[in-house]
C-alpha positions as CSV (number, residue, x, y, z in Angstrom):
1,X,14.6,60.2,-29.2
2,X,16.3,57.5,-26.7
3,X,17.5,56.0,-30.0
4,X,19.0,59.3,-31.1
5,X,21.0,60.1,-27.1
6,X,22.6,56.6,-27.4
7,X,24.1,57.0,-31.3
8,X,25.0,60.7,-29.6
9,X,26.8,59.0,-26.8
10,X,28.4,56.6,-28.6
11,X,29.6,58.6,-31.6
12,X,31.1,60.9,-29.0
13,X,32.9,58.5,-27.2
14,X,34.5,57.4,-30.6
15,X,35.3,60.3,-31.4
16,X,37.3,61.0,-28.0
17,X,39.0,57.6,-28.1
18,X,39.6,57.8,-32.1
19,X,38.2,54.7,-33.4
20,X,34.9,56.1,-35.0
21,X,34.4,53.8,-38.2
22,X,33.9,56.0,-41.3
23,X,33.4,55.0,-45.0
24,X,35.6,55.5,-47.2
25,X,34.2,56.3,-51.1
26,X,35.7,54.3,-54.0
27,X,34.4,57.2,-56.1
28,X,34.4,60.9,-54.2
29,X,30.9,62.3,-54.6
30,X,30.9,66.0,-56.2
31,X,28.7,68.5,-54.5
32,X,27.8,71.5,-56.1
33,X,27.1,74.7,-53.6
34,X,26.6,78.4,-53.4
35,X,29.7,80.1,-52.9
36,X,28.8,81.4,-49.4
37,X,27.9,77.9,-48.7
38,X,31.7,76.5,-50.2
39,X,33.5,78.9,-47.6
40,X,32.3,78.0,-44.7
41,X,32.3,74.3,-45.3
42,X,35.9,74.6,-46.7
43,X,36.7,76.7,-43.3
44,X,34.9,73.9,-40.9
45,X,36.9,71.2,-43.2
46,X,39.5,70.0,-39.8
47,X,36.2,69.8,-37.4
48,X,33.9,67.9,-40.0
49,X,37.4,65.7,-40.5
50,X,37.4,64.3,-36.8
51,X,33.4,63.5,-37.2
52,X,34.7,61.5,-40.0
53,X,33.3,63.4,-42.7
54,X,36.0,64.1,-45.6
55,X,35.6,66.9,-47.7
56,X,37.9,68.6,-50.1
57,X,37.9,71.4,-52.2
58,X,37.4,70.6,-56.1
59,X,37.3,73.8,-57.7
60,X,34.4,76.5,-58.2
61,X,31.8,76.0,-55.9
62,X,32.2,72.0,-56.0
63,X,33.6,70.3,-53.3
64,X,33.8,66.5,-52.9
65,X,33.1,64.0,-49.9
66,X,35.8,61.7,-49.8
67,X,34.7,60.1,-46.3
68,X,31.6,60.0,-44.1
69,X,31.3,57.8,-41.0
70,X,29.6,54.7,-41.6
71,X,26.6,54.5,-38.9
72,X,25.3,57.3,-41.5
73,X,25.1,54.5,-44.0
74,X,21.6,54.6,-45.1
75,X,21.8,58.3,-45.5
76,X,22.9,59.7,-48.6
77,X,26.3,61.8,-48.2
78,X,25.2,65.1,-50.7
79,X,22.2,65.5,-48.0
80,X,24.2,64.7,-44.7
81,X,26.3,67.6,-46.3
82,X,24.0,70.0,-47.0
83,X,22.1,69.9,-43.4
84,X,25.5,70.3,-42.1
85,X,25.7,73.5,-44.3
86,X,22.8,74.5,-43.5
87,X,23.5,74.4,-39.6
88,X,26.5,76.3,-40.3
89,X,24.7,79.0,-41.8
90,X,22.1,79.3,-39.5
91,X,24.4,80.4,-36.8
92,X,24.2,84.4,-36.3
93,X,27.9,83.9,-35.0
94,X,30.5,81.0,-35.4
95,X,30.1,78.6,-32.7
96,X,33.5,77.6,-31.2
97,X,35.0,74.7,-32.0
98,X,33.3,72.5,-29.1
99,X,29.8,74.1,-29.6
100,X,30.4,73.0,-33.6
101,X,31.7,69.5,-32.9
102,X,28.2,68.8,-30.3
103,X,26.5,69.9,-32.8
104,X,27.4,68.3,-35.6
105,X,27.5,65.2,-33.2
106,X,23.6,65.6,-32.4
107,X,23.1,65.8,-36.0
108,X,24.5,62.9,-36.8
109,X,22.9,60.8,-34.4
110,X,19.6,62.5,-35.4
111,X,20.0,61.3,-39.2
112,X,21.7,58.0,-38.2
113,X,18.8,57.2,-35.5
114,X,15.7,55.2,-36.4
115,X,12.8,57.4,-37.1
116,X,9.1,58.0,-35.6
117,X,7.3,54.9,-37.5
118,X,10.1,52.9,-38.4
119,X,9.0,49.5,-37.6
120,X,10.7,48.1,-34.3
121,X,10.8,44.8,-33.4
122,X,10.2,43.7,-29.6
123,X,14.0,42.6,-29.6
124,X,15.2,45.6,-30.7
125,X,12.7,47.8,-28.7
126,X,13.8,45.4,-25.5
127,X,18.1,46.0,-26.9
128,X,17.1,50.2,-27.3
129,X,15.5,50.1,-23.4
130,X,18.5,48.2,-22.4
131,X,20.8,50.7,-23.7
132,X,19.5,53.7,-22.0
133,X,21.6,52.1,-18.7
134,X,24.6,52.3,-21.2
135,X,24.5,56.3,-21.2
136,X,25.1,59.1,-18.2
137,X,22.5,61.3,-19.7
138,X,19.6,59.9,-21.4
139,X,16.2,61.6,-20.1
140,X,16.1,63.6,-23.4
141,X,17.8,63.6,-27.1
142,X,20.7,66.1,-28.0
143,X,17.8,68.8,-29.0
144,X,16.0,68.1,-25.4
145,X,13.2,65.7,-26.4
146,X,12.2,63.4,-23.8
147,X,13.1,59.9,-24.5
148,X,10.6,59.1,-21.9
149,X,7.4,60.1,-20.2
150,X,6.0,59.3,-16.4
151,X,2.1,59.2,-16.8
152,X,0.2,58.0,-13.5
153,X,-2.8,55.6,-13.6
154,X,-5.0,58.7,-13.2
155,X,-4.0,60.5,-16.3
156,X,-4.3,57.5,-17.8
157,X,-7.7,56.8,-17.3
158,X,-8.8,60.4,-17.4
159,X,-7.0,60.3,-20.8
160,X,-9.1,57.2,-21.9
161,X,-12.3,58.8,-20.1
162,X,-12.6,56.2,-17.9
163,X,-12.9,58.9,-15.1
């Protein structure tokens, strides 16, 4: 969760001072969608632009992702897509503009950030601490996990029955 406030930090202050890295692809990767699905990405295409996502209309149903940003590397474009389709359509009405771009944001950092039993090493558990200094707000993730918890020496020994 700390992992996942930092990326969302970070990728937000890219995004405001325009130098967030993205990837461009040698070959554009075809997606094929529901037709419902196809609108609304096509009608979100500026706002998924600036979060460095390229997408373009290629006929039918298919569009194409042209661009993604790079710190989404490991993830595969087609399924970064489709969770971003997915959000879209999950709204009862359309989110403005800024609600869409935070959003998107937090989901990025969510798929970008290292996962619940990824191994950690103690460098890079020690850099992660570190970098919660880095950030205004980082008592919880974008979706209001804690990225911390306060237990006293009492819970913990109640919790290990030692009381």
């Amino acid at each position: 969760a700390l992992h996942e406030r930092v990326l969302f930090e970070e990728i937000k202050e890219r995004i405001r001072q325009g130098t967030l890295d993205v990837q461009q692809m040698l070959i554009p990767e075809p997606v094929e969608l529901a037709a419902e699905q196809a609108a609304v990405l096509l009608e979100h295409r500026q706002t998924l632009d600036e979060l460095g996502l390229g997408v373009e209309d290629f006929g039918g149903n298919t569009v194409i992702v042209t661009r993604y940003p790079a710190l989404l590397g490991r993830r595969h474009p087609a399924e970064i897509l489709k969770r971003v389709i997915d959000h879209l359509l999950s709204k009862e009405r359309v989110p403005t503009r800024e609600q869409l771009l935070s959003d998107l944001m937090s989901l990025m950092a969510c798929h970008a950030a290292v996962r619940s039993g990824d191994p950690l090493s103690a460098e890079e558990i020690a850099a992660l601490v570190e970098m919660r200094h880095l950030s205004n707000d980082t008592h919880h993730c974008p979706h209001g996990r804690p990225t911390a918890l306060l237990f006293t020496r009492h819970e913990l020994d109640r919790q290990f029955r030692r009381i």
